[in-house]
N, C-alpha and C positions, 0 to 999 in steps of 0.2 A: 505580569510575571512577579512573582515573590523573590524576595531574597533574605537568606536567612542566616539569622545570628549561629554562628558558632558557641556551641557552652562547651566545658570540662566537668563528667560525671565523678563524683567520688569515687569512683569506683577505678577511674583510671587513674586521680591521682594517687590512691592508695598503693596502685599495683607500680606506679613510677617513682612512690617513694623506696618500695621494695629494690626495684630495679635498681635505683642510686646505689643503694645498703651493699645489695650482692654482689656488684659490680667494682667498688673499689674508686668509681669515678662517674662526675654525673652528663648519662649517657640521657638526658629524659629527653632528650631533641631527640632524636632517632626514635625513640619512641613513640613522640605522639606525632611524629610524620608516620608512621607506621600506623595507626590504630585511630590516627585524628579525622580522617575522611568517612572513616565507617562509623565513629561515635556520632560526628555531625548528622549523618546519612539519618542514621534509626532515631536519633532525637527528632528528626524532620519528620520521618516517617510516624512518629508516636503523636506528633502535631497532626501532621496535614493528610495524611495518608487514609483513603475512602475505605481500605479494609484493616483501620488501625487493631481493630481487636482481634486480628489475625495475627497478631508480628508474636514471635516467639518471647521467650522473655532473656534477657541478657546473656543469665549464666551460662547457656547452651551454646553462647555464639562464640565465633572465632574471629574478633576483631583485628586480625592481625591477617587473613584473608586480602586477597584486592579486591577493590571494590566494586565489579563486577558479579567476582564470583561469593562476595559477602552478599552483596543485594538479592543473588539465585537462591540463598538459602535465608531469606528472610520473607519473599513475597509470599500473599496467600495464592490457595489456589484458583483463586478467583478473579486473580493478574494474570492470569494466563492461558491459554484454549490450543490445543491440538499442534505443540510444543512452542509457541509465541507466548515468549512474556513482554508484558507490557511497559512496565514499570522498566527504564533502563540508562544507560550510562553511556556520554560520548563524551568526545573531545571537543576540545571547543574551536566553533569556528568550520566546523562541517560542512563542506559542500554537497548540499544532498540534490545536486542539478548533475556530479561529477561521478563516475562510479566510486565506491569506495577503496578498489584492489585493482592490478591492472587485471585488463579483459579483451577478449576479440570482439564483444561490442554486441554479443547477439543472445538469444532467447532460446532454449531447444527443450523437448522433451523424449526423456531416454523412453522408446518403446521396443518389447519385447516380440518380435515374430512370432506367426505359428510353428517356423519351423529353429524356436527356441536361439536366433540372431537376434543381438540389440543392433538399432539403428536410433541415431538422434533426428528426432523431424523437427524441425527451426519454425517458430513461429514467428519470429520480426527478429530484426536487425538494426541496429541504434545507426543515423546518418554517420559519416565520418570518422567512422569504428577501422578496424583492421577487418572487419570480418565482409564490410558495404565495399570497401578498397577492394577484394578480391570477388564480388561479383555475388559476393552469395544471398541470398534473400529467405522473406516468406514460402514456406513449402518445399522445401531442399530440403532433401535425407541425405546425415551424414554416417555411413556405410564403413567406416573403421578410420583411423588414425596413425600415422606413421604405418599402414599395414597390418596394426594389432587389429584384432578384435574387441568391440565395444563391451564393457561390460559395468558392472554397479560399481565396480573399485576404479575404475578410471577414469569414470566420467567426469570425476570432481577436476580432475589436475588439467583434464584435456579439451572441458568443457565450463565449467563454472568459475574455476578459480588457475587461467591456466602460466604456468611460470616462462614459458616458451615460446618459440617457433613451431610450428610443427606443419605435417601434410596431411589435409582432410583429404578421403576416396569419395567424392557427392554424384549421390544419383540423384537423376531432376527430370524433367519432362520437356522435348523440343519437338514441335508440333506434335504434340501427343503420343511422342513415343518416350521411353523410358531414353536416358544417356547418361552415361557414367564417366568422370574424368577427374581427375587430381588438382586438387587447389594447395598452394602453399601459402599459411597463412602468417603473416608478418608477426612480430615480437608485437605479445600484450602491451595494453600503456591503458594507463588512464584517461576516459572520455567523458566526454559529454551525455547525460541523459536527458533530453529534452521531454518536460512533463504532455506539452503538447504532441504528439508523436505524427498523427495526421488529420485532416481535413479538408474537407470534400461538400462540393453541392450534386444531389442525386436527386433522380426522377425514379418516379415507380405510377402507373398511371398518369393521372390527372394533377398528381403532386409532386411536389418541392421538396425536395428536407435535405437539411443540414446533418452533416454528420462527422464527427468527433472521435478520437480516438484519443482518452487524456487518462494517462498512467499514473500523476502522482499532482497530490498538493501543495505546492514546493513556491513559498514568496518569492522567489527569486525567478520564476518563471510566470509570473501573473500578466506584465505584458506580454508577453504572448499568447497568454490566455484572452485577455481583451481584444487582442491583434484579429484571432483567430475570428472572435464573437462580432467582431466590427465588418470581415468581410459576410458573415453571415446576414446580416442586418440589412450590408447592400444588393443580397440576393435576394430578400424579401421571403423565405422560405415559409410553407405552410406549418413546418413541423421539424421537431431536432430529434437526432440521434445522438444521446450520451451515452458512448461505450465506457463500459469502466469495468469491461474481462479483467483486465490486468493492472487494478490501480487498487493498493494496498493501503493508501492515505496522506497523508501529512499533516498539514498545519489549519486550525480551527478557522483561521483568519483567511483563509484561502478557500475555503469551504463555504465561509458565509459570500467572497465575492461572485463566486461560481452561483448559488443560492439569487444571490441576489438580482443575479444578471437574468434567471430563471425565472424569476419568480413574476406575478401578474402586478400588473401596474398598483391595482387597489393593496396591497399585503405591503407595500411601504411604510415605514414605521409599527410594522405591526411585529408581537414576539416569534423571533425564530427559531431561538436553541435555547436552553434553558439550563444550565450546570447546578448539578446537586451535586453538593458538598458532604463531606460526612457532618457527624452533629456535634463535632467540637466548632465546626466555623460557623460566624456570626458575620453577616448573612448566612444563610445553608444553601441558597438559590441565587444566581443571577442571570440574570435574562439578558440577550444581545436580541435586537432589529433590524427587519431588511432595510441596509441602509441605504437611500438614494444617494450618499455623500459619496460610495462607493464606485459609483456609476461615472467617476469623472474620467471620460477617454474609452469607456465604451457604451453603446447601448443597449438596455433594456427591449429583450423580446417578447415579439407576439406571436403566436403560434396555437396551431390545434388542437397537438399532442405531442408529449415529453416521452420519446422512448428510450428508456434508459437497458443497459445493457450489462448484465450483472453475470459473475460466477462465485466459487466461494471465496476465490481472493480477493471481491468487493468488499474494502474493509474499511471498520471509523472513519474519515473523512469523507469517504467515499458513499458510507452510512447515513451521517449527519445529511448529506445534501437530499439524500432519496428519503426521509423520515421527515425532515424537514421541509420538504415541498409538498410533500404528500396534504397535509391537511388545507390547504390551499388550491394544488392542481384537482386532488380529487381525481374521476376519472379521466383526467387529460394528461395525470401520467402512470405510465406504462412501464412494467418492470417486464423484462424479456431475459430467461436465460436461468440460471439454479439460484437457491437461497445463499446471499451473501451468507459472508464470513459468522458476523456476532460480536462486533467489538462494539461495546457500548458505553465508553467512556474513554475519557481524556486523561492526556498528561501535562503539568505544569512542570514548567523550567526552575529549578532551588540552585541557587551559585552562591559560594562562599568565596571571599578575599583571601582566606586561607591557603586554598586550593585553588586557585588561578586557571588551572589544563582541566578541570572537573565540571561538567554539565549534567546535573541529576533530572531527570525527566521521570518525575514520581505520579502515578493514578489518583486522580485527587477528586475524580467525577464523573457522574452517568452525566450521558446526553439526551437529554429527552427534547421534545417535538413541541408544540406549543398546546396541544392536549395532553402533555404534560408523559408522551408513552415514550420510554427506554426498554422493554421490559423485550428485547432481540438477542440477549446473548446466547440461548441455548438454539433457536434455530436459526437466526440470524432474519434477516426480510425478504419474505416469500413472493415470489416471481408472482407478475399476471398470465404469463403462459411459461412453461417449459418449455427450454430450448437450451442447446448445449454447441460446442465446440467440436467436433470428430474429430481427435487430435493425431487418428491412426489413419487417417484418408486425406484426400485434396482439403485442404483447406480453403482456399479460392482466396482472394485478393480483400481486405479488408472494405467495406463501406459495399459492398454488390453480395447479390441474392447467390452469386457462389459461397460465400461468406456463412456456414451451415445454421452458427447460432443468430445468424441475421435475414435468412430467409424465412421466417413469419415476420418481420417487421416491413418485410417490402411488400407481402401480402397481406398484409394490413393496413397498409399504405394506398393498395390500389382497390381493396376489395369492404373495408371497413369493419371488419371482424377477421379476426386470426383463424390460420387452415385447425380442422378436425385434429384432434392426436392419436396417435396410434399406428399411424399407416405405414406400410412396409418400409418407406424410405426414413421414416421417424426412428424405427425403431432396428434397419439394418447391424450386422457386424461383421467386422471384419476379421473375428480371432485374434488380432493381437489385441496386448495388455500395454497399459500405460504403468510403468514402473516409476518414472519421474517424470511431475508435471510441475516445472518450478513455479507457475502461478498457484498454486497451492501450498508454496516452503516459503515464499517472502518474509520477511519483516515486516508485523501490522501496527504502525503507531498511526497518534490524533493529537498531535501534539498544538500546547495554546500559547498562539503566542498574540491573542488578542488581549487588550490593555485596558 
Protein backbone atom coordinates (compact mmCIF):
# COMPACT_ATOMS: atom_id res chain seq x y z
CA UNK A 1 0.00 0.00 0.00
CA UNK A 2 1.25 3.68 -0.69
CA UNK A 3 0.98 6.38 1.23
CA UNK A 4 1.10 9.77 0.09
CA UNK A 5 2.44 13.12 0.76
CA UNK A 6 0.27 15.87 1.04
CA UNK A 7 1.38 19.22 -1.15
CA UNK A 8 -0.53 22.77 -1.35
CA UNK A 9 -1.21 23.87 -5.15
CA UNK A 10 -0.62 27.49 -5.80
CA UNK A 11 -3.54 27.91 -6.75
CA UNK A 12 -5.10 27.30 -3.35
CA UNK A 13 -2.79 29.31 -1.64
CA UNK A 14 -3.53 32.19 -3.88
CA UNK A 15 -7.25 31.73 -3.52
CA UNK A 16 -6.58 31.62 0.73
CA UNK A 17 -4.66 34.53 0.45
CA UNK A 18 -7.80 36.21 -1.20
CA UNK A 19 -9.98 34.57 1.43
CA UNK A 20 -7.78 36.21 4.28
CA UNK A 21 -8.11 39.86 2.21
CA UNK A 22 -12.02 39.60 2.06
CA UNK A 23 -12.68 38.27 5.02
CA UNK A 24 -11.30 40.82 7.59
CA UNK A 25 -9.75 37.80 9.59
CA UNK A 26 -7.60 34.78 8.91
CA UNK A 27 -10.03 32.12 8.23
CA UNK A 28 -7.31 29.94 5.97
CA UNK A 29 -8.01 26.81 8.42
CA UNK A 30 -11.49 26.27 7.42
CA UNK A 31 -10.49 26.59 4.28
CA UNK A 32 -8.11 24.11 3.58
CA UNK A 33 -10.17 21.59 5.83
CA UNK A 34 -12.60 22.45 3.15
CA UNK A 35 -10.70 21.90 -0.13
CA UNK A 36 -7.51 20.03 1.61
CA UNK A 37 -8.87 16.32 1.05
CA UNK A 38 -9.86 16.86 -2.55
CA UNK A 39 -6.61 18.88 -3.56
CA UNK A 40 -4.56 15.72 -2.02
CA UNK A 41 -7.13 13.42 -3.67
CA UNK A 42 -6.46 14.82 -7.67
CA UNK A 43 -2.55 15.34 -6.95
CA UNK A 44 -2.75 11.50 -6.06
CA UNK A 45 -4.90 10.91 -8.86
CA UNK A 46 -2.52 13.13 -11.52
CA UNK A 47 0.34 10.51 -9.93
CA UNK A 48 -0.96 7.18 -9.61
CA UNK A 49 -4.27 7.05 -11.19
CA UNK A 50 -4.34 4.18 -14.48
CA UNK A 51 -6.64 6.73 -16.43
CA UNK A 52 -4.58 9.76 -15.34
CA UNK A 53 -5.09 11.50 -18.70
CA UNK A 54 -8.73 11.23 -18.23
CA UNK A 55 -8.92 13.66 -15.01
CA UNK A 56 -10.42 17.00 -16.10
CA UNK A 57 -8.15 19.86 -15.54
CA UNK A 58 -8.58 21.98 -12.22
CA UNK A 59 -10.34 25.12 -13.31
CA UNK A 60 -13.66 23.09 -13.88
CA UNK A 61 -13.67 21.42 -10.57
CA UNK A 62 -15.34 22.30 -7.33
CA UNK A 63 -12.84 21.61 -4.72
CA UNK A 64 -15.10 22.53 -2.16
CA UNK A 65 -17.46 19.44 -2.97
CA UNK A 66 -17.16 16.27 -0.45
CA UNK A 67 -15.01 14.04 -1.38
CA UNK A 68 -17.07 11.58 -2.59
CA UNK A 69 -19.01 13.54 -4.56
CA UNK A 70 -15.61 15.44 -5.93
CA UNK A 71 -14.16 11.97 -6.75
CA UNK A 72 -17.93 11.23 -9.08
CA UNK A 73 -16.98 14.03 -11.06
CA UNK A 74 -13.41 13.52 -11.78
CA UNK A 75 -13.23 9.51 -12.65
CA UNK A 76 -13.06 8.54 -16.31
CA UNK A 77 -15.33 6.60 -17.84
CA UNK A 78 -13.42 3.79 -17.76
CA UNK A 79 -13.72 3.55 -13.71
CA UNK A 80 -16.74 2.59 -14.10
CA UNK A 81 -19.38 -0.16 -16.05
CA UNK A 82 -23.26 -0.35 -15.70
CA UNK A 83 -23.42 2.33 -12.79
CA UNK A 84 -20.23 0.94 -10.39
CA UNK A 85 -17.58 3.14 -10.05
CA UNK A 86 -14.55 1.75 -9.04
CA UNK A 87 -12.41 4.25 -7.82
CA UNK A 88 -13.98 5.09 -4.29
CA UNK A 89 -14.02 6.47 -0.73
CA UNK A 90 -14.57 4.84 2.95
CA UNK A 91 -14.12 5.23 6.33
CA UNK A 92 -11.57 3.96 7.90
CA UNK A 93 -11.66 0.84 9.69
CA UNK A 94 -14.53 -0.82 7.76
CA UNK A 95 -16.07 -3.89 8.57
CA UNK A 96 -16.70 -5.39 5.39
CA UNK A 97 -17.63 -9.15 7.20
CA UNK A 98 -20.41 -6.62 8.99
CA UNK A 99 -23.39 -5.22 6.94
CA UNK A 100 -22.79 -1.62 6.35
CA UNK A 101 -26.83 -0.20 7.44
CA UNK A 102 -28.98 -1.98 9.56
CA UNK A 103 -30.88 -4.98 7.81
CA UNK A 104 -33.19 -8.08 8.09
CA UNK A 105 -30.25 -9.96 6.99
CA UNK A 106 -31.65 -11.47 3.58
CA UNK A 107 -31.21 -11.37 -0.36
CA UNK A 108 -34.57 -10.92 -2.46
CA UNK A 109 -35.49 -9.96 -5.94
CA UNK A 110 -38.38 -7.81 -6.68
CA UNK A 111 -40.39 -9.80 -9.55
CA UNK A 112 -43.25 -8.56 -11.53
CA UNK A 113 -46.25 -11.20 -12.18
CA UNK A 114 -48.17 -11.80 -15.19
CA UNK A 115 -50.87 -10.49 -13.62
CA UNK A 116 -48.87 -7.09 -13.05
CA UNK A 117 -48.33 -7.99 -8.85
CA UNK A 118 -44.74 -7.47 -7.49
CA UNK A 119 -43.68 -10.19 -5.22
CA UNK A 120 -40.10 -10.41 -3.67
CA UNK A 121 -38.57 -14.09 -4.14
CA UNK A 122 -35.62 -14.45 -1.44
CA UNK A 123 -32.68 -15.97 -2.57
CA UNK A 124 -30.58 -16.75 0.80
CA UNK A 125 -30.69 -15.46 4.15
CA UNK A 126 -27.46 -14.41 6.19
CA UNK A 127 -27.28 -16.99 9.49
CA UNK A 128 -28.37 -15.01 12.69
CA UNK A 129 -29.99 -12.08 10.82
CA UNK A 130 -33.67 -11.02 11.90
CA UNK A 131 -34.90 -12.39 8.95
CA UNK A 132 -33.25 -16.65 9.80
CA UNK A 133 -34.91 -15.63 13.67
CA UNK A 134 -38.20 -15.71 12.04
CA UNK A 135 -38.06 -18.72 9.96
CA UNK A 136 -37.78 -17.30 6.61
CA UNK A 137 -35.35 -18.72 3.97
CA UNK A 138 -34.29 -19.58 0.32
CA UNK A 139 -37.33 -19.64 -2.11
CA UNK A 140 -39.99 -17.79 0.06
CA UNK A 141 -42.09 -15.14 -1.78
CA UNK A 142 -42.75 -12.12 -0.03
CA UNK A 143 -46.37 -11.19 -1.08
CA UNK A 144 -46.88 -7.47 0.46
CA UNK A 145 -45.68 -5.69 3.56
CA UNK A 146 -47.60 -4.19 6.42
CA UNK A 147 -50.71 -5.26 3.95
CA UNK A 148 -49.47 -2.62 1.18
CA UNK A 149 -48.72 -3.78 -1.89
CA UNK A 150 -45.20 -4.31 -3.34
CA UNK A 151 -44.10 -1.92 -5.57
CA UNK A 152 -40.38 -0.25 -7.18
CA UNK A 153 -40.77 2.70 -4.53
CA UNK A 154 -40.99 0.50 -1.48
CA UNK A 155 -38.96 -1.91 -2.05
CA UNK A 156 -35.98 0.13 -0.90
CA UNK A 157 -37.25 1.03 2.82
CA UNK A 158 -38.97 -2.47 3.23
CA UNK A 159 -36.56 -4.49 1.80
CA UNK A 160 -33.00 -3.34 1.08
CA UNK A 161 -32.45 -0.55 3.44
CA UNK A 162 -35.15 -1.13 6.06
CA UNK A 163 -35.64 1.46 9.03
CA UNK A 164 -38.14 -0.76 10.85
CA UNK A 165 -40.28 -3.43 12.23
CA UNK A 166 -42.57 -4.36 10.13
CA UNK A 167 -45.08 -7.71 8.98
CA UNK A 168 -44.17 -9.69 5.87
CA UNK A 169 -47.62 -11.77 4.15
CA UNK A 170 -44.99 -14.95 2.77
CA UNK A 171 -46.15 -17.50 0.47
CA UNK A 172 -43.92 -20.79 0.67
CA UNK A 173 -44.64 -24.31 -0.19
CA UNK A 174 -45.48 -27.22 2.65
CA UNK A 175 -45.50 -30.54 1.06
CA UNK A 176 -45.98 -29.04 -2.32
CA UNK A 177 -48.65 -27.10 -1.79
CA UNK A 178 -48.64 -23.30 -1.90
CA UNK A 179 -49.27 -21.67 2.09
CA UNK A 180 -49.54 -18.33 2.99
CA UNK A 181 -49.06 -16.66 6.67
CA UNK A 182 -47.72 -13.53 8.31
CA UNK A 183 -44.30 -13.23 9.79
CA UNK A 184 -43.24 -10.26 11.96
CA UNK A 185 -39.96 -9.28 11.39
CA UNK A 186 -37.96 -7.92 14.25
CA UNK A 187 -36.16 -4.12 14.28
CA UNK A 188 -33.20 -4.16 11.58
CA UNK A 189 -29.46 -4.24 13.30
CA UNK A 190 -26.33 -4.71 12.00
CA UNK A 191 -25.09 -8.41 11.11
CA UNK A 192 -22.74 -10.50 10.40
CA UNK A 193 -21.87 -11.38 6.48
CA UNK A 194 -19.95 -14.40 6.46
CA UNK A 195 -17.98 -14.45 3.12
CA UNK A 196 -18.04 -18.26 3.53
CA UNK A 197 -21.87 -18.76 3.23
CA UNK A 198 -22.05 -22.70 2.70
CA UNK A 199 -20.53 -25.97 2.15
CA UNK A 200 -21.23 -29.23 1.48
CA UNK A 201 -19.73 -32.70 0.03
CA UNK A 202 -22.13 -34.07 -2.82
CA UNK A 203 -22.38 -37.19 -4.93
CA UNK A 204 -23.59 -37.14 -8.57
CA UNK A 205 -22.61 -40.63 -10.02
CA UNK A 206 -19.58 -42.27 -9.34
CA UNK A 207 -18.24 -38.79 -7.99
CA UNK A 208 -17.37 -36.65 -5.02
CA UNK A 209 -17.30 -32.98 -5.20
CA UNK A 210 -16.94 -30.31 -2.96
CA UNK A 211 -18.95 -27.45 -3.06
CA UNK A 212 -18.72 -23.86 -2.05
CA UNK A 213 -20.85 -21.10 -1.78
CA UNK A 214 -18.32 -18.08 -1.22
CA UNK A 215 -19.77 -14.32 -1.57
CA UNK A 216 -16.95 -12.14 -0.84
CA UNK A 217 -12.97 -11.77 -0.48
CA UNK A 218 -12.87 -10.36 2.87
CA UNK A 219 -9.07 -11.06 5.06
CA UNK A 220 -11.05 -11.14 7.90
CA UNK A 221 -12.74 -14.20 6.78
CA UNK A 222 -9.87 -16.15 5.29
CA UNK A 223 -9.87 -18.91 8.20
CA UNK A 224 -12.80 -19.73 7.33
CA UNK A 225 -11.91 -20.03 4.15
CA UNK A 226 -9.09 -22.58 5.06
CA UNK A 227 -11.59 -24.08 7.60
CA UNK A 228 -13.92 -24.70 4.86
CA UNK A 229 -10.81 -26.18 2.29
CA UNK A 230 -9.46 -28.28 5.13
CA UNK A 231 -12.66 -30.28 5.58
CA UNK A 232 -12.77 -30.78 1.86
CA UNK A 233 -9.22 -32.17 1.78
CA UNK A 234 -10.58 -34.83 4.42
CA UNK A 235 -13.34 -35.90 2.08
CA UNK A 236 -10.89 -36.48 -0.49
CA UNK A 237 -13.32 -35.10 -3.26
CA UNK A 238 -12.82 -35.88 -7.06
CA UNK A 239 -13.80 -32.43 -7.94
CA UNK A 240 -14.93 -28.65 -6.49
CA UNK A 241 -17.62 -26.54 -7.13
CA UNK A 242 -16.68 -22.74 -6.80
CA UNK A 243 -19.98 -20.83 -6.66
CA UNK A 244 -19.30 -17.37 -7.01
CA UNK A 245 -23.43 -16.29 -8.31
CA UNK A 246 -23.17 -13.76 -5.84
CA UNK A 247 -19.61 -12.67 -5.01
CA UNK A 248 -18.73 -9.14 -6.23
CA UNK A 249 -14.92 -9.31 -4.82
CA UNK A 250 -12.70 -7.95 -2.42
CA UNK A 251 -9.20 -8.09 -1.52
CA UNK A 252 -6.17 -9.02 -4.17
CA UNK A 253 -4.55 -10.89 -1.11
CA UNK A 254 -7.51 -13.12 -0.59
CA UNK A 255 -7.82 -13.99 -4.09
CA UNK A 256 -4.33 -15.03 -4.59
CA UNK A 257 -4.92 -17.45 -1.16
CA UNK A 258 -8.19 -18.83 -2.73
CA UNK A 259 -5.87 -19.25 -6.14
CA UNK A 260 -3.42 -20.78 -4.40
CA UNK A 261 -5.26 -23.25 -2.60
CA UNK A 262 -6.64 -24.15 -6.24
CA UNK A 263 -4.09 -24.26 -7.95
CA UNK A 264 -1.78 -27.67 -9.18
CA UNK A 265 1.01 -28.61 -7.03
CA UNK A 266 3.68 -27.84 -10.01
CA UNK A 267 2.34 -23.80 -10.58
CA UNK A 268 4.08 -23.05 -7.01
CA UNK A 269 6.24 -20.20 -7.43
CA UNK A 270 5.21 -19.66 -10.73
CA UNK A 271 3.53 -15.96 -11.96
CA UNK A 272 -0.15 -15.44 -10.99
CA UNK A 273 -1.36 -11.97 -11.34
CA UNK A 274 0.57 -9.45 -12.85
CA UNK A 275 -0.45 -5.47 -11.99
CA UNK A 276 -0.02 -2.99 -14.89
CA UNK A 277 0.62 0.20 -13.80
CA UNK A 278 0.02 3.27 -15.69
CA UNK A 279 3.50 4.67 -17.46
CA UNK A 280 4.33 7.19 -14.92
CA UNK A 281 5.24 4.25 -12.53
CA UNK A 282 8.60 2.83 -12.49
CA UNK A 283 8.24 -0.49 -12.16
CA UNK A 284 4.94 -0.48 -14.74
CA UNK A 285 4.38 -4.29 -13.85
CA UNK A 286 4.63 -6.29 -10.82
CA UNK A 287 4.21 -9.85 -10.69
CA UNK A 288 3.01 -11.86 -7.36
CA UNK A 289 3.27 -16.01 -7.08
CA UNK A 290 1.44 -19.04 -6.15
CA UNK A 291 2.66 -18.88 -2.95
CA UNK A 292 3.17 -22.13 -0.92
CA UNK A 293 3.96 -19.80 2.18
CA UNK A 294 0.35 -19.29 2.00
CA UNK A 295 -0.78 -22.78 2.55
CA UNK A 296 0.22 -22.69 6.27
CA UNK A 297 -3.26 -24.29 8.12
CA UNK A 298 -4.79 -25.41 4.96
CA UNK A 299 -4.21 -27.84 2.14
CA UNK A 300 -3.55 -27.72 -1.28
CA UNK A 301 -6.01 -29.57 -3.64
CA UNK A 302 -6.26 -32.24 -6.05
CA UNK A 303 -8.91 -32.74 -8.15
CA UNK A 304 -10.42 -33.48 -11.77
CA UNK A 305 -12.29 -30.53 -12.41
CA UNK A 306 -12.67 -26.92 -11.09
CA UNK A 307 -16.28 -25.94 -11.68
CA UNK A 308 -16.73 -22.55 -11.12
CA UNK A 309 -20.07 -20.99 -10.99
CA UNK A 310 -20.43 -17.40 -12.42
CA UNK A 311 -23.24 -14.69 -13.14
CA UNK A 312 -22.73 -11.03 -14.03
CA UNK A 313 -22.22 -10.23 -10.53
CA UNK A 314 -18.93 -12.42 -10.68
CA UNK A 315 -16.74 -9.54 -10.39
CA UNK A 316 -12.61 -8.60 -9.98
CA UNK A 317 -11.65 -10.68 -7.27
CA UNK A 318 -13.79 -13.01 -8.23
CA UNK A 319 -12.23 -12.49 -11.93
CA UNK A 320 -8.68 -12.47 -10.86
CA UNK A 321 -9.11 -16.29 -9.50
CA UNK A 322 -11.09 -17.65 -12.72
CA UNK A 323 -8.34 -15.65 -15.25
CA UNK A 324 -5.70 -16.63 -13.08
CA UNK A 325 -6.09 -20.37 -12.93
CA UNK A 326 -7.09 -20.66 -16.21
CA UNK A 327 -3.69 -20.84 -17.84
CA UNK A 328 -2.69 -23.59 -15.52
CA UNK A 329 -6.17 -25.72 -15.01
CA UNK A 330 -6.68 -25.47 -18.66
CA UNK A 331 -9.57 -27.70 -19.52
CA UNK A 332 -9.99 -28.94 -15.72
CA UNK A 333 -11.57 -25.73 -15.23
CA UNK A 334 -15.11 -25.22 -15.96
CA UNK A 335 -16.88 -22.00 -16.07
CA UNK A 336 -20.75 -22.67 -15.58
CA UNK A 337 -23.40 -19.99 -15.76
CA UNK A 338 -23.37 -16.12 -17.91
CA UNK A 339 -20.36 -13.81 -18.66
CA UNK A 340 -19.03 -12.34 -15.47
CA UNK A 341 -19.09 -8.79 -14.66
CA UNK A 342 -15.63 -7.12 -16.52
CA UNK A 343 -13.98 -5.58 -13.82
CA UNK A 344 -10.40 -5.73 -14.71
CA UNK A 345 -8.49 -3.80 -12.49
CA UNK A 346 -7.42 -3.04 -9.05
CA UNK A 347 -7.68 -0.55 -6.46
CA UNK A 348 -4.78 0.71 -4.17
CA UNK A 349 -5.33 2.15 -0.70
CA UNK A 350 -3.68 6.36 -0.47
CA UNK A 351 -4.10 7.58 3.39
CA UNK A 352 -2.86 10.84 4.39
CA UNK A 353 -1.96 12.08 8.26
CA UNK A 354 -3.94 14.97 7.34
CA UNK A 355 -7.12 13.30 7.07
CA UNK A 356 -6.98 10.46 9.63
CA UNK A 357 -11.23 9.32 8.92
CA UNK A 358 -10.23 9.30 4.84
CA UNK A 359 -9.53 5.96 2.97
CA UNK A 360 -8.95 6.74 -0.97
CA UNK A 361 -9.18 3.44 -2.90
CA UNK A 362 -7.91 4.89 -6.26
CA UNK A 363 -7.75 2.37 -9.84
CA UNK A 364 -4.03 2.20 -10.23
CA UNK A 365 -4.27 -1.29 -12.47
CA UNK A 366 -5.34 -4.09 -14.90
CA UNK A 367 -4.97 -7.56 -13.79
CA UNK A 368 -3.86 -9.63 -16.09
CA UNK A 369 -3.07 -13.65 -16.02
CA UNK A 370 0.45 -14.78 -16.47
CA UNK A 371 0.00 -14.84 -20.45
CA UNK A 372 -0.15 -11.47 -19.74
CA UNK A 373 -4.58 -11.32 -20.93
CA UNK A 374 -6.67 -8.53 -19.02
CA UNK A 375 -8.40 -7.49 -22.02
CA UNK A 376 -12.37 -8.78 -20.03
CA UNK A 377 -13.85 -5.58 -19.34
CA UNK A 378 -16.30 -5.20 -22.25
CA UNK A 379 -17.66 -8.75 -22.17
CA UNK A 380 -16.31 -9.82 -19.10
CA UNK A 381 -15.27 -14.16 -19.01
CA UNK A 382 -17.27 -16.20 -20.96
CA UNK A 383 -18.92 -19.31 -19.41
CA UNK A 384 -17.93 -22.98 -20.79
CA UNK A 385 -21.55 -23.76 -20.98
CA UNK A 386 -24.74 -21.42 -20.27
CA UNK A 387 -26.68 -21.69 -17.51
CA UNK A 388 -28.64 -19.40 -15.41
CA UNK A 389 -30.51 -19.00 -12.16
CA UNK A 390 -34.74 -19.09 -12.78
CA UNK A 391 -35.16 -16.42 -10.45
CA UNK A 392 -39.07 -16.34 -11.13
CA UNK A 393 -39.50 -20.27 -10.33
CA UNK A 394 -38.26 -22.86 -7.39
CA UNK A 395 -35.09 -22.20 -6.89
CA UNK A 396 -34.18 -25.57 -5.17
CA UNK A 397 -31.80 -25.81 -2.31
CA UNK A 398 -28.26 -24.61 -3.07
CA UNK A 399 -25.31 -27.34 -3.81
CA UNK A 400 -28.24 -30.25 -5.55
CA UNK A 401 -29.41 -30.55 -9.31
CA UNK A 402 -32.65 -28.63 -7.95
CA UNK A 403 -30.33 -25.79 -7.84
CA UNK A 404 -31.30 -24.76 -11.86
CA UNK A 405 -27.90 -22.91 -12.73
CA UNK A 406 -26.24 -26.17 -11.04
CA UNK A 407 -27.90 -28.73 -12.84
CA UNK A 408 -25.29 -29.22 -15.84
CA UNK A 409 -22.61 -29.38 -13.33
CA UNK A 410 -24.15 -32.64 -11.69
CA UNK A 411 -24.60 -33.87 -15.31
CA UNK A 412 -21.43 -33.50 -15.91
CA UNK A 413 -20.41 -34.83 -13.01
CA UNK A 414 -22.11 -38.14 -13.69
CA UNK A 415 -22.07 -38.33 -17.42
CA UNK A 416 -18.59 -36.32 -18.48
CA UNK A 417 -19.89 -33.96 -20.87
CA UNK A 418 -22.71 -31.28 -20.22
CA UNK A 419 -26.66 -31.92 -21.47
CA UNK A 420 -27.43 -30.44 -25.19
CA UNK A 421 -28.98 -26.75 -25.03
CA UNK A 422 -31.94 -25.80 -26.25
CA UNK A 423 -34.39 -28.01 -24.68
CA UNK A 424 -37.85 -27.20 -23.67
CA UNK A 425 -36.76 -27.15 -19.98
CA UNK A 426 -33.60 -24.77 -20.98
CA UNK A 427 -35.35 -22.63 -22.46
CA UNK A 428 -39.14 -22.54 -20.41
CA UNK A 429 -40.89 -19.24 -19.07
CA UNK A 430 -42.87 -18.28 -16.88
CA UNK A 431 -44.12 -14.53 -18.01
CA UNK A 432 -42.93 -12.87 -15.05
CA UNK A 433 -40.13 -10.27 -15.25
CA UNK A 434 -37.46 -9.64 -12.94
CA UNK A 435 -37.47 -5.87 -12.06
CA UNK A 436 -34.71 -6.22 -9.29
CA UNK A 437 -32.14 -8.64 -9.20
CA UNK A 438 -29.87 -7.21 -6.41
CA UNK A 439 -26.90 -9.53 -7.56
CA UNK A 440 -26.70 -7.39 -10.42
CA UNK A 441 -26.67 -3.70 -8.20
CA UNK A 442 -23.67 -4.63 -5.75
CA UNK A 443 -20.77 -2.76 -5.30
CA UNK A 444 -17.73 -4.20 -7.50
CA UNK A 445 -14.39 -3.58 -6.01
CA UNK A 446 -10.56 -5.60 -6.12
CA UNK A 447 -9.15 -3.90 -3.73
CA UNK A 448 -4.89 -4.48 -2.91
CA UNK A 449 -4.02 -4.93 0.13
CA UNK A 450 -1.04 -7.28 -0.83
CA UNK A 451 2.60 -5.79 0.22
Amino acid sequence: MKRSLFHIHALCMLASALFLASCGQDRSGEYYALIGPKTWMYETMQQHYLFYEDLPTEEGLNFFDKPETFLQSVVSSQDQKNGSVFSHIDSVNVSRVQSAYPTFGLEGSLIRNTNGDYVVHILYVYPDSPASEVGLKRNDWVVSVNDRALNTSNFESFFQRPSSSCRYRVATEVDGQPDTSYVDMPAPRIIEQPSVFTYKTITAGSKKAFYILYNGFETDDEESLKAAFNEAAAQSPSDIILDLRYNPGGYVSTAQLLSTILAPQGAMGQPWLTMVFNDKTDPQTQTYTFDASLLQGVTNLNYDHLYVITTSNTASASEIVINTLRPYLGDKLLQVGAATFGKNMAQSLFTNEAYPQLEFWLTTSYTANSENFYDYYTDGLQPDYVSSEDLTANLGEFGTPADSILAPVFYHLEHGTFPSTGTEENTRSTGSKIIYNPIDHKPKRSQMSIK
